[in-house]
ChimeraX commands (.cxc) that place a marker at each C-alpha (Angstrom):
marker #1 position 4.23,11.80,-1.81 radius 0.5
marker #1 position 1.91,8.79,-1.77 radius 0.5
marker #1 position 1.28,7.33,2.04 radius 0.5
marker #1 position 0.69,3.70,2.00 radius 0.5
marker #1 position 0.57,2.65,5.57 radius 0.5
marker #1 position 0.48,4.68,8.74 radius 0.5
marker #1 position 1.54,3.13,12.13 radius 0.5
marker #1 position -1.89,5.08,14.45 radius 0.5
marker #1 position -0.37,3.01,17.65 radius 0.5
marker #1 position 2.95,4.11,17.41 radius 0.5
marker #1 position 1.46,7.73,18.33 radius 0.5
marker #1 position -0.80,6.31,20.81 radius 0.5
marker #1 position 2.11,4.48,22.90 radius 0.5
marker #1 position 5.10,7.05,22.16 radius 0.5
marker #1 position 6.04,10.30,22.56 radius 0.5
marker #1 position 7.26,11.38,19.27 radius 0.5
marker #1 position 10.86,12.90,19.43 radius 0.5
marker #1 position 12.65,12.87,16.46 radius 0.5
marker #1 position 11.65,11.61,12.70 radius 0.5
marker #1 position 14.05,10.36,9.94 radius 0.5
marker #1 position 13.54,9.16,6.88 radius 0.5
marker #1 position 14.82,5.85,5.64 radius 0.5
marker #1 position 15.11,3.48,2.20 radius 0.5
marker #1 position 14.65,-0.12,2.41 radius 0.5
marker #1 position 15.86,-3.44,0.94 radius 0.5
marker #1 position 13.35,-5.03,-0.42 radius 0.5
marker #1 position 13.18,-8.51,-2.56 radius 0.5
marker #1 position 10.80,-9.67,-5.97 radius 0.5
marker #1 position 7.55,-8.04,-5.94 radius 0.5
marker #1 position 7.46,-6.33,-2.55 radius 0.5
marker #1 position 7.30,-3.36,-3.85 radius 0.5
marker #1 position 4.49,-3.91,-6.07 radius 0.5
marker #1 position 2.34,-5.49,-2.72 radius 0.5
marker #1 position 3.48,-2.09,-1.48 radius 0.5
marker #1 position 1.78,0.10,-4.34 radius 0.5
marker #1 position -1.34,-2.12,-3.82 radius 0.5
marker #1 position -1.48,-1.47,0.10 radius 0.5
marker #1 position -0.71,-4.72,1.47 radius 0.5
marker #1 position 1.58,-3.30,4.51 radius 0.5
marker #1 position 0.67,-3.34,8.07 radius 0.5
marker #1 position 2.85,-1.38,10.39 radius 0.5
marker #1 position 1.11,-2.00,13.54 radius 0.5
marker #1 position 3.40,-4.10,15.46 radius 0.5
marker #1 position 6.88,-3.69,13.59 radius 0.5
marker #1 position 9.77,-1.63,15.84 radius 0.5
marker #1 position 13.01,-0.76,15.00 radius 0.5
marker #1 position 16.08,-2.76,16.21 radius 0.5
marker #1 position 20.03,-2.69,15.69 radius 0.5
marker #1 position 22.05,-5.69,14.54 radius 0.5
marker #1 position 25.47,-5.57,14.26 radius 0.5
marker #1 position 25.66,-1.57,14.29 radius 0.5
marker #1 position 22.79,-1.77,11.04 radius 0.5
marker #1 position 19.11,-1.12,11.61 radius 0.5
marker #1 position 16.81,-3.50,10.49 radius 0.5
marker #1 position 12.43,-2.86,11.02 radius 0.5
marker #1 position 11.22,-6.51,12.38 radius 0.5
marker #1 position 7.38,-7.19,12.32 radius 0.5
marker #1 position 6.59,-5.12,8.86 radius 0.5
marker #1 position 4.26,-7.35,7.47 radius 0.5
marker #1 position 4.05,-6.97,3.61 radius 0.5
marker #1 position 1.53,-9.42,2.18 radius 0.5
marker #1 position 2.01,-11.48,-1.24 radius 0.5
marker #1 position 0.52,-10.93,-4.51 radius 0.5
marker #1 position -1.87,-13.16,-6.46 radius 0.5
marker #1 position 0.09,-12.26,-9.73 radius 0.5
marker #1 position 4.05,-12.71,-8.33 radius 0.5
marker #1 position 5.74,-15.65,-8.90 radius 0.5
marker #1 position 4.35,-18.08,-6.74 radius 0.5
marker #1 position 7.85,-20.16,-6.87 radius 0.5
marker #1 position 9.64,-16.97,-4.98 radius 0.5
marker #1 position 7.99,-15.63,-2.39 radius 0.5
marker #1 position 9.72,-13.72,0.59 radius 0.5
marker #1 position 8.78,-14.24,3.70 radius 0.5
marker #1 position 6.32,-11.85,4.86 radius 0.5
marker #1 position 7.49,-10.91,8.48 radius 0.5
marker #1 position 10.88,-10.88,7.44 radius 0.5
marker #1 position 13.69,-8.56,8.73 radius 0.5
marker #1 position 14.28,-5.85,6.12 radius 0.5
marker #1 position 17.57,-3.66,6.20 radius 0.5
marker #1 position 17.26,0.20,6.50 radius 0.5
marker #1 position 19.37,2.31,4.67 radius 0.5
marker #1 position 20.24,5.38,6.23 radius 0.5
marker #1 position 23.25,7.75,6.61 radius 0.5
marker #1 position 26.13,7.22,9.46 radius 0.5
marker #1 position 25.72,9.59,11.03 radius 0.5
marker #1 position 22.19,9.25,11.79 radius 0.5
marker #1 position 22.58,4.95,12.85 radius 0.5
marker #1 position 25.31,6.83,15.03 radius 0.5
marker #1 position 22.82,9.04,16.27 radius 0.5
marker #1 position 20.26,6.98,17.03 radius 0.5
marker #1 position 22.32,3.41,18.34 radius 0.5
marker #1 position 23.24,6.20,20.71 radius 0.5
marker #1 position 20.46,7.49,22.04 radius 0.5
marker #1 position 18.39,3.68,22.12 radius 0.5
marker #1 position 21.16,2.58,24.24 radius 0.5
marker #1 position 20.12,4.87,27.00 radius 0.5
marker #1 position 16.70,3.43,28.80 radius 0.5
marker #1 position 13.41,4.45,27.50 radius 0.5
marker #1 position 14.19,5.17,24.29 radius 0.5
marker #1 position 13.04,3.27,20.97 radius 0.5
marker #1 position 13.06,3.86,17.88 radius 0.5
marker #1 position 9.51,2.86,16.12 radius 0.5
marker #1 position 8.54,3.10,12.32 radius 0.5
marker #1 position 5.51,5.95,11.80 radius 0.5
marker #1 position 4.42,5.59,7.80 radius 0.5
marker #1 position 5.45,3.83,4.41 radius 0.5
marker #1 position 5.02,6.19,1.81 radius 0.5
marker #1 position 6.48,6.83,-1.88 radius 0.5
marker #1 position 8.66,9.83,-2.71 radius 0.5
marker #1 position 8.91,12.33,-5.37 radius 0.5
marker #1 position 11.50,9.55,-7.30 radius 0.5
marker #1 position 8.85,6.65,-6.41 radius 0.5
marker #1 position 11.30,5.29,-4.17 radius 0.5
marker #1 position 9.90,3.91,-0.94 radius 0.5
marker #1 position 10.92,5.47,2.60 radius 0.5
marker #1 position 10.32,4.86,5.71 radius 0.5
marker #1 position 9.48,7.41,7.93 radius 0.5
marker #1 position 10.75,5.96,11.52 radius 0.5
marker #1 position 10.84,7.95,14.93 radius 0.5
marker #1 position 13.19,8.40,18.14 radius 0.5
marker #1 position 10.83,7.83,20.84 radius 0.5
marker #1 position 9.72,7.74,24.09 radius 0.5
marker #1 position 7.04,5.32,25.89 radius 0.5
marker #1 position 4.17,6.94,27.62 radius 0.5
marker #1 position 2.84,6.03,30.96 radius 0.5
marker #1 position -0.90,5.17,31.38 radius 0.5
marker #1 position -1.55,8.44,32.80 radius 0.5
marker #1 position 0.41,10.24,29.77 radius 0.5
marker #1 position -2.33,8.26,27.76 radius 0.5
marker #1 position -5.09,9.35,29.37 radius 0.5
marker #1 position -4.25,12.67,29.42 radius 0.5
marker #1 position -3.54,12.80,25.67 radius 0.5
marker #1 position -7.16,11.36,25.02 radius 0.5
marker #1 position -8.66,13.81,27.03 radius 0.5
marker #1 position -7.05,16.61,25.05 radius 0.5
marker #1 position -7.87,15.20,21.86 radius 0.5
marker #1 position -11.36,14.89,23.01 radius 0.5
marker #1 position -11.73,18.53,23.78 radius 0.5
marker #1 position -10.06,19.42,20.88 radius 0.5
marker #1 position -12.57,17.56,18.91 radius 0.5
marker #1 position -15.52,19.07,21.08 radius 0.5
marker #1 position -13.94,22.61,20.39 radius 0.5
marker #1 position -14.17,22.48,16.34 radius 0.5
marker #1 position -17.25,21.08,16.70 radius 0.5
marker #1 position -18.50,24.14,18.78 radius 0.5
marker #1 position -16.67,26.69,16.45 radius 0.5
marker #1 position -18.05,24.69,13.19 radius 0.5
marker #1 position -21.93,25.07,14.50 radius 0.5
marker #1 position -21.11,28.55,15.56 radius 0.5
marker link #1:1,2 radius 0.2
marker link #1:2,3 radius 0.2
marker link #1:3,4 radius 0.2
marker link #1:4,5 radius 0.2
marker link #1:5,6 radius 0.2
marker link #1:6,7 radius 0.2
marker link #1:7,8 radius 0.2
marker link #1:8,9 radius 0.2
marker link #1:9,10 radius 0.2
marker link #1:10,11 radius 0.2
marker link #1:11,12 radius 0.2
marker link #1:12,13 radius 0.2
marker link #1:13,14 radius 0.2
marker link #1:14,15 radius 0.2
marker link #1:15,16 radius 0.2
marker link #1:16,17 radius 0.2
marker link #1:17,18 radius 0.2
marker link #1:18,19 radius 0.2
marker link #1:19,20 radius 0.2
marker link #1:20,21 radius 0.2
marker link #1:21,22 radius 0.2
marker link #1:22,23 radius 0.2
marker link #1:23,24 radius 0.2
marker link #1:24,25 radius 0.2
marker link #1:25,26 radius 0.2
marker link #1:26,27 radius 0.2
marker link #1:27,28 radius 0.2
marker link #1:28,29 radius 0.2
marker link #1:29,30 radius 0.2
marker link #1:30,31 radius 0.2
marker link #1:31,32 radius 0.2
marker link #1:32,33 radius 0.2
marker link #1:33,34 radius 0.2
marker link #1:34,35 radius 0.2
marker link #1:35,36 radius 0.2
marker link #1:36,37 radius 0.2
marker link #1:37,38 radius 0.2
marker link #1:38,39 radius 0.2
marker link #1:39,40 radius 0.2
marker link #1:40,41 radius 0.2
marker link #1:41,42 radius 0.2
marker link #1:42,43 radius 0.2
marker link #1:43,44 radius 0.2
marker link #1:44,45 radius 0.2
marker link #1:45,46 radius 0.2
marker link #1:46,47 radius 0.2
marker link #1:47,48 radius 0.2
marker link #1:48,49 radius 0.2
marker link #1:49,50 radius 0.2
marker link #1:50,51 radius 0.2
marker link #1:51,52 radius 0.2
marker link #1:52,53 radius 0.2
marker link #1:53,54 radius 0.2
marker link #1:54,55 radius 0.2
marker link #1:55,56 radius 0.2
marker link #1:56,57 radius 0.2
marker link #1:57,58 radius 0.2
marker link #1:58,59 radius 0.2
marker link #1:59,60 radius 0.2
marker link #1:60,61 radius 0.2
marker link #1:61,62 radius 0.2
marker link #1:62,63 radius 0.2
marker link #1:63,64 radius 0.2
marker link #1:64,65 radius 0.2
marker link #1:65,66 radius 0.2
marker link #1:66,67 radius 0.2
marker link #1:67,68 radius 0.2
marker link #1:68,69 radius 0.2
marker link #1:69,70 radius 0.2
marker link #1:70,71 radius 0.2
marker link #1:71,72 radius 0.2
marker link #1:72,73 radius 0.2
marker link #1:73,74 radius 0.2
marker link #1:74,75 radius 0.2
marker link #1:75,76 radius 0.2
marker link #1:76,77 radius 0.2
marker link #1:77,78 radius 0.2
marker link #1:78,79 radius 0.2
marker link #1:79,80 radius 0.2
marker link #1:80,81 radius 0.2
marker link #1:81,82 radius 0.2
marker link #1:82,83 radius 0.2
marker link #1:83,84 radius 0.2
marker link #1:84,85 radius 0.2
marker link #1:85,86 radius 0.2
marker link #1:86,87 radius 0.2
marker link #1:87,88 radius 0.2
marker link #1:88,89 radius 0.2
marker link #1:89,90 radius 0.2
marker link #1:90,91 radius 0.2
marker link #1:91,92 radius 0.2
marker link #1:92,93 radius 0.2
marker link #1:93,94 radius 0.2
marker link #1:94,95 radius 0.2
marker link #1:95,96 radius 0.2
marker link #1:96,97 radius 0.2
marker link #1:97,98 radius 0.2
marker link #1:98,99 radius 0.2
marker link #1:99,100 radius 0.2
marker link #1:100,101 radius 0.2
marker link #1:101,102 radius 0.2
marker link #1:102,103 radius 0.2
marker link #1:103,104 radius 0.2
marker link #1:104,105 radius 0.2
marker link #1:105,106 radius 0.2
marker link #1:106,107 radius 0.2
marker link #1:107,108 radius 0.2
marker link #1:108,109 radius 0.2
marker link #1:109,110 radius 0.2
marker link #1:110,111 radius 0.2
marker link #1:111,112 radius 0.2
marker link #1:112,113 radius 0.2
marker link #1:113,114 radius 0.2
marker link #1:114,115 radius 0.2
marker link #1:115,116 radius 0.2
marker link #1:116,117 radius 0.2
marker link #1:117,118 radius 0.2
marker link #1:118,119 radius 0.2
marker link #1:119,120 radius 0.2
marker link #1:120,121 radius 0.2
marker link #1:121,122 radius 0.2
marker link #1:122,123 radius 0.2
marker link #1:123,124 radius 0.2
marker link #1:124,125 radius 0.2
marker link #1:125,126 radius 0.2
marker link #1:126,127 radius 0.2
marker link #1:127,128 radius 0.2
marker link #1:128,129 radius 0.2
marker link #1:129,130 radius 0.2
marker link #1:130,131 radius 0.2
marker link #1:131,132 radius 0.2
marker link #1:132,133 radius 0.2
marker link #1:133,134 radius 0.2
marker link #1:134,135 radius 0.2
marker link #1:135,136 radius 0.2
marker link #1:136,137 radius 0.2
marker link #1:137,138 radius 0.2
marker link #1:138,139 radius 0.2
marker link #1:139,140 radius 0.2
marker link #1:140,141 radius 0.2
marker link #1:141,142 radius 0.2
marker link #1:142,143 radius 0.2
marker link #1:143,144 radius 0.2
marker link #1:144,145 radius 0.2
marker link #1:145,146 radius 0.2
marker link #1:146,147 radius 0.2
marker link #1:147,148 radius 0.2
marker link #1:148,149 radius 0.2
view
């Protein structure tokens, strides 16, 4: 499993619940900007249209050696593919209040297929935030202690 791009903020301002995995419809030479790392994940989210997911705000750059005559839009909405059960799932639990559902990393599977991990969460408070930094902080200072030990 190859990880392309890694949402950091999406841990920062949610609680992580629940992941999935999900494909995605892409167009042309997407994928290839993909392999090369062109992907930024740091303000896309999750949203339902009609019943069917789509990820808004996935920003997947072009490539010098595409076709410059086709070329997606960048920002566009692109259609996740996963199973009913789970869009049943999850257009359930967004409809009650707090809940979102954010994307966490683009990666590559075993079958070089990409996926999408994406996450049922919650939205922290300042003083959730806080108190997660000062954890993570300590944690830090503790390895550090137990590595000069």
């Amino acid at each position: 499993m190859k990880i392309v791009a890694r949402n950091k903020k999406a841990f920062h301002d949610f609680e992580i619940l629940e992941k999935y995995e999900a494909g995605l419809v892409l167009e042309g030479s997407e994928v290839k900007a993909i392999r090369a790392g062109k992907v930024n994940l740091k303000d896309s989210f999750v949203k339902f249209v009609k019943g069917e997911p789509f990820v808004f705000g996935m920003h997947i750059s072009h490539l010098d050696s595409s076709n410059p005559h086709f070329r997606p839009d960048e920002k566009r909405a692109r259609k996740l593919l996963l199973h009913k059960k789970e869009i049943n799932k999850l257009l359930g639990k967004t409809t009650e209040k707090g809940y979102t559902v954010v994307p966490l990393k683009l990666y590559f599977n075993d079958r070089n297929r990409a996926k999408l991990e994406i996450a049922l969460a919650k939205g922290k408070t300042l003083h959730d935030k806080r108190q997660a930094l000062k954890k993570k902080i300590m944690e830090r200072e503790a390895r550090a202690m137990l590595k000069d030990y």
